[in-house]
Kinemage of the C-alpha trace (Angstrom):
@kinemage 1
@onewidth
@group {chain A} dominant
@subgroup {mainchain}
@vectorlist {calphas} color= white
{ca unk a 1} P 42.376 -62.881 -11.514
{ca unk a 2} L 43.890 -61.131 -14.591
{ca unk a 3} L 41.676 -57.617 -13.036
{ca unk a 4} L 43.501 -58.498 -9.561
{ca unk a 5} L 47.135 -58.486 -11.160
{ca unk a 6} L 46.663 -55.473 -12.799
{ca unk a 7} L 45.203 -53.624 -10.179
{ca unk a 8} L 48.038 -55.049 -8.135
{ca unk a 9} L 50.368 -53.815 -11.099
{ca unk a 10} L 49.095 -50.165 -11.182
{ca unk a 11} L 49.459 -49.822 -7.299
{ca unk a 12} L 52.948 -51.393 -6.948
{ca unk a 13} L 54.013 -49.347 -9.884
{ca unk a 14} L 54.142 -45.976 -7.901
{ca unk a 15} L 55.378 -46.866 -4.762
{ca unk a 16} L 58.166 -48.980 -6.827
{ca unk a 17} L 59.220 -45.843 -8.558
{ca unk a 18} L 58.915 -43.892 -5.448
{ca unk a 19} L 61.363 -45.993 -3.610
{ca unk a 20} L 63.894 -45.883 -6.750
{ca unk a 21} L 64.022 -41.809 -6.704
{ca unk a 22} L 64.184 -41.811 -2.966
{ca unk a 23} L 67.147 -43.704 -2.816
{ca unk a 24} L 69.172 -42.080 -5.426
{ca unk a 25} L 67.923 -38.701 -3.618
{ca unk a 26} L 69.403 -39.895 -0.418
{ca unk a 27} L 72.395 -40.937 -2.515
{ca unk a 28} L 72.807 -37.640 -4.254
{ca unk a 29} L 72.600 -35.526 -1.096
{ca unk a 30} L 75.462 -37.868 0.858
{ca unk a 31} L 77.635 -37.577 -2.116
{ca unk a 32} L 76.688 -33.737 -1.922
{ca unk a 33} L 77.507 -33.745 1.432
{ca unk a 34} L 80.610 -35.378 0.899
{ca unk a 35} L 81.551 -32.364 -1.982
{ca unk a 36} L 81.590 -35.534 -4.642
{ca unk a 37} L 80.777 -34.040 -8.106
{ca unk a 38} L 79.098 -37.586 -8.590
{ca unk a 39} L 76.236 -35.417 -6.516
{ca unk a 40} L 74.565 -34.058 -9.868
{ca unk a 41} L 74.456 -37.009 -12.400
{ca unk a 42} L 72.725 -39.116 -9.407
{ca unk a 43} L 70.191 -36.306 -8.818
{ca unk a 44} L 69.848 -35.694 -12.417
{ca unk a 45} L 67.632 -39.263 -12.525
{ca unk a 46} L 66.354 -39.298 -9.526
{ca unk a 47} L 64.473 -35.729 -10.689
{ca unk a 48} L 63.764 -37.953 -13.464
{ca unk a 49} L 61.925 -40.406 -11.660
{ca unk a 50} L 60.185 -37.900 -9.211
{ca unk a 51} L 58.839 -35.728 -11.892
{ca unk a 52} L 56.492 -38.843 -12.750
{ca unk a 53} L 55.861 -39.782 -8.878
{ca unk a 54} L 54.464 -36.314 -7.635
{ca unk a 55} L 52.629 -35.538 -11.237
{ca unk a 56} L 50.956 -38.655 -10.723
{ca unk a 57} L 49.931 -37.619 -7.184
{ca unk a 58} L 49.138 -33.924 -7.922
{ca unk a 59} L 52.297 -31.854 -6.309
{ca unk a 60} L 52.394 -30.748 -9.725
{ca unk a 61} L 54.625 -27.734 -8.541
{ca unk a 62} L 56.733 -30.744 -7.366
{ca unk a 63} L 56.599 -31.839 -10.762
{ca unk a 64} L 58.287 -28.486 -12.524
{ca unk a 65} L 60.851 -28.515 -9.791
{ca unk a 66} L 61.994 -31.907 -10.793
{ca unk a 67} L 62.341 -29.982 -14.283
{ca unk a 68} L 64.406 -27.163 -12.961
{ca unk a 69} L 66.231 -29.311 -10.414
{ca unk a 70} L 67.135 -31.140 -13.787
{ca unk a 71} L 68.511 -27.886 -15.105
{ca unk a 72} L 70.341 -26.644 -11.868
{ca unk a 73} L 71.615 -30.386 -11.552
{ca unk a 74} L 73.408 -29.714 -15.148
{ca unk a 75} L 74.494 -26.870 -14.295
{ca unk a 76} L 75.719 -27.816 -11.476
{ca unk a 77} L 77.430 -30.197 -12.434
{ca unk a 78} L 79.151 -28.349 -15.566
{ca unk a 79} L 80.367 -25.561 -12.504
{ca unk a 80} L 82.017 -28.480 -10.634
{ca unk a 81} L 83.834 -30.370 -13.178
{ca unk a 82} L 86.724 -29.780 -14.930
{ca unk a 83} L 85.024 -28.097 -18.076
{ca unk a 84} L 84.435 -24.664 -16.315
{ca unk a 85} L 87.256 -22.881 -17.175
{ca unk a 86} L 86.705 -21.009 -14.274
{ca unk a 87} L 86.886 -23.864 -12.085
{ca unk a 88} L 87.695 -23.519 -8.305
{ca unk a 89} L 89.444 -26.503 -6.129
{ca unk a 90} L 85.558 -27.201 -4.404
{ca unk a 91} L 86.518 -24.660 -2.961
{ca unk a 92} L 83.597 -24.052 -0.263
{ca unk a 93} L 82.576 -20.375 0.227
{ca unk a 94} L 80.083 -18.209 2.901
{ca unk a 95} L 77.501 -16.088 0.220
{ca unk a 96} L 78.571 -13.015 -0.026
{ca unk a 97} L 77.265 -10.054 1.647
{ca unk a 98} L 75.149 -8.460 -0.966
{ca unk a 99} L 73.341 -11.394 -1.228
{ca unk a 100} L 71.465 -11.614 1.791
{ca unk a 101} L 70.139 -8.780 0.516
{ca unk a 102} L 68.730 -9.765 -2.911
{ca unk a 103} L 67.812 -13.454 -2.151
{ca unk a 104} L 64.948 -12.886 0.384
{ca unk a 105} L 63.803 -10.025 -2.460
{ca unk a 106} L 63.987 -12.293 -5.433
{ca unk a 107} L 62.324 -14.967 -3.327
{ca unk a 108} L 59.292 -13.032 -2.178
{ca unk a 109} L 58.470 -11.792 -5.612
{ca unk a 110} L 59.100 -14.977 -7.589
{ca unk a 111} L 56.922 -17.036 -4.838
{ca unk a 112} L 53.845 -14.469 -5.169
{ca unk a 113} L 54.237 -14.635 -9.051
{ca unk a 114} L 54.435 -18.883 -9.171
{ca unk a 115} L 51.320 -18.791 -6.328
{ca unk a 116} L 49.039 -16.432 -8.359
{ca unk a 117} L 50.368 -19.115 -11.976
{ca unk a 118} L 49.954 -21.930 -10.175
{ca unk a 119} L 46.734 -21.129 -8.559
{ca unk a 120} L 44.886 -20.360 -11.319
{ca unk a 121} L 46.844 -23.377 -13.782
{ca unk a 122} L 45.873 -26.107 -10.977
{ca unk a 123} L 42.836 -25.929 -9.046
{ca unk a 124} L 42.817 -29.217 -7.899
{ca unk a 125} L 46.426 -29.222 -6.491
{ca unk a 126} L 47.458 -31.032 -3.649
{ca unk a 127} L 48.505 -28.140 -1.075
{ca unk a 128} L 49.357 -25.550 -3.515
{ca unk a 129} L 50.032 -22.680 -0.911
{ca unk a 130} L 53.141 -25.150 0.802
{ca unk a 131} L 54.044 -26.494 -2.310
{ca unk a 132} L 54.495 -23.423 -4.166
{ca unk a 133} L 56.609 -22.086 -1.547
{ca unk a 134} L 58.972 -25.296 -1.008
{ca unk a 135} L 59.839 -24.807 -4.858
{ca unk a 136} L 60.683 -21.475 -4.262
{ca unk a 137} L 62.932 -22.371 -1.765
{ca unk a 138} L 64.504 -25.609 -3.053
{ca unk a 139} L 65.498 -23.871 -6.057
{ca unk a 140} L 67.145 -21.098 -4.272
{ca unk a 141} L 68.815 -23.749 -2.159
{ca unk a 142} L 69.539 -25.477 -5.139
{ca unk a 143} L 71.508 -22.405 -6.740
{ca unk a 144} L 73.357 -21.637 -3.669
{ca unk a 145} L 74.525 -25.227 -3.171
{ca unk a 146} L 76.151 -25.425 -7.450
{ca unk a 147} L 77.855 -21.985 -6.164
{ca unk a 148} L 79.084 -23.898 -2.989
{ca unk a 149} L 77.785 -21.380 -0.715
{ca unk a 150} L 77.318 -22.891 2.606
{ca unk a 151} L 74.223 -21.492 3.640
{ca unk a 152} L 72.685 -23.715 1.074
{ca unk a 153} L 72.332 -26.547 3.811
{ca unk a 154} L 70.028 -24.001 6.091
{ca unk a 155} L 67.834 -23.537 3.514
{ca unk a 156} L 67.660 -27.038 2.566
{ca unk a 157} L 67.324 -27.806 6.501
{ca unk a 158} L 64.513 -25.903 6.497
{ca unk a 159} L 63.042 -27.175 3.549
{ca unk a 160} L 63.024 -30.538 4.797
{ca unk a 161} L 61.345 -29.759 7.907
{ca unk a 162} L 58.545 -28.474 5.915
{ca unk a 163} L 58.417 -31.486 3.297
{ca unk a 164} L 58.216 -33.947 5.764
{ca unk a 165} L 54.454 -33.162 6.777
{ca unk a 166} L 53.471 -32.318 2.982
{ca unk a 167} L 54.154 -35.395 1.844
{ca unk a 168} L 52.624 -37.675 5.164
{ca unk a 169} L 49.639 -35.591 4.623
{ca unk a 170} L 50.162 -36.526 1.009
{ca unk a 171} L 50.041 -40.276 1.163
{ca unk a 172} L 53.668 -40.497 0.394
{ca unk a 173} L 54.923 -41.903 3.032
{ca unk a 174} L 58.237 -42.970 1.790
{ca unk a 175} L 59.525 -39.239 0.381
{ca unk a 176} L 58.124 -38.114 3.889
{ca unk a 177} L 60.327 -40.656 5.400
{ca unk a 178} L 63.122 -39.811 3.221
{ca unk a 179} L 62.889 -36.093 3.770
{ca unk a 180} L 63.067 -36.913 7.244
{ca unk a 181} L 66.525 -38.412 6.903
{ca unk a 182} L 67.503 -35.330 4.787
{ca unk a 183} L 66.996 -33.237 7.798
{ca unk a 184} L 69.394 -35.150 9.508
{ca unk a 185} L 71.741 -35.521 6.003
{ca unk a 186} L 71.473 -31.378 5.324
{ca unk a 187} L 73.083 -31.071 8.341
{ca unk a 188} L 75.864 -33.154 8.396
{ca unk a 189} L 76.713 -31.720 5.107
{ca unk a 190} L 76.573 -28.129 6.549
{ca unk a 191} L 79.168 -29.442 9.615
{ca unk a 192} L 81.257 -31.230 6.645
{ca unk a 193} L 81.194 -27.891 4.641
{ca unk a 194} L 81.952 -25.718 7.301
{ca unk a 195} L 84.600 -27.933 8.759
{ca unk a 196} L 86.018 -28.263 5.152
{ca unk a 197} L 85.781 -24.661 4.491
{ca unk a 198} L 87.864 -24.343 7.844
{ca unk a 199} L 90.649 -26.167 6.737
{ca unk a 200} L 90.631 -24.133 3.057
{ca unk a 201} L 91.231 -21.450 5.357
């Protein structure tokens, strides 16, 4: 009986952390789409908590994003408050032109570098080539949305359409389900930025 309730223990134990960080995920990204600087702080533990979900499930390049999402998330957070000397009134922004230049660069090259890394670091990795490249792109997502860029939300649309099957395929069936409603929260939040970005104007 004691074997039974531990057993029981050490399977609940996941999924009961994996429900926590999906619902301050889903929290994070309405208050993101919402332009709510409360965004970062509530992403900041949910990266926390997900950090220990996918490591234990071997998306271990899952696992290091949750470190830099932790990093971006403070950043992001410091950019949006009212420390940043250089503050701006949220105001929302379309990435400037030189960008679209450098970003699909600086993405190809760091994505072949991490591959080749985390390849060779983790063998036994749970789809490395998809993971690897939805790190990639999350953090570029990531850095676009702290500079309030509003192409952030295609990226992160696209992200999610790509998570979704990872993580089904991965057994985790309630960050697939929660990606899934991401889809559909990434793009309210681009029709919220662009209609608030409208009105700046």
């Amino acid at each position: 009986m004691a074997i039974l309730s531990i057993l029981t223990l050490e399977t609940m134990l996941p999924i009961f952390w994996e429900t926590i960080a999906a619902i301050l995920s889903l929290w994070c990204v309405w208050l993101a789409a919402k332009n709510n600087v409360m965004n970062w702080p509530v992403a900041m533990v949910a990266s926390v908590i997900y950090a220990y979900v996918f490591y234990q499930n071997r998306f271990y390049s899952e696992t290091y994003l949750q470190i830099v999402f932790f990093a971006f998330q403070s950043y992001g957070w410091w950019f949006w408050s009212n420390f940043n000397p250089n503050k701006s009134e949220k105001t929302i922004q379309h990435m400037p032109s030189r960008f679209r230049i450098i970003i699909p660069i600086v993405f190809l090259v760091v994505f072949t570098i991490w591959l080749n890394v985390y390849l060779y670091f983790y063998p036994n990795a749970q789809q490395p080539y998809i993971d690897a490249f939805l790190t990639v792109l999350s953090i570029t997502a990531l850095w676009m949305q702290a500079r309030r860029w509003l192409e952030n939300w295609y990226l992160w649309i696209l992200a999610d359409l790509f998570y979704v099957p990872m993580f089904l395929i991965g057994n985790q069936y309630i960050t697939s389900a929660l990606y899934a409603l991401f889809v559909v929260l990434a793009t309210k939040g681009l029709l919220m930025w662009r209609q608030e970005m409208n009105l700046q104007e």
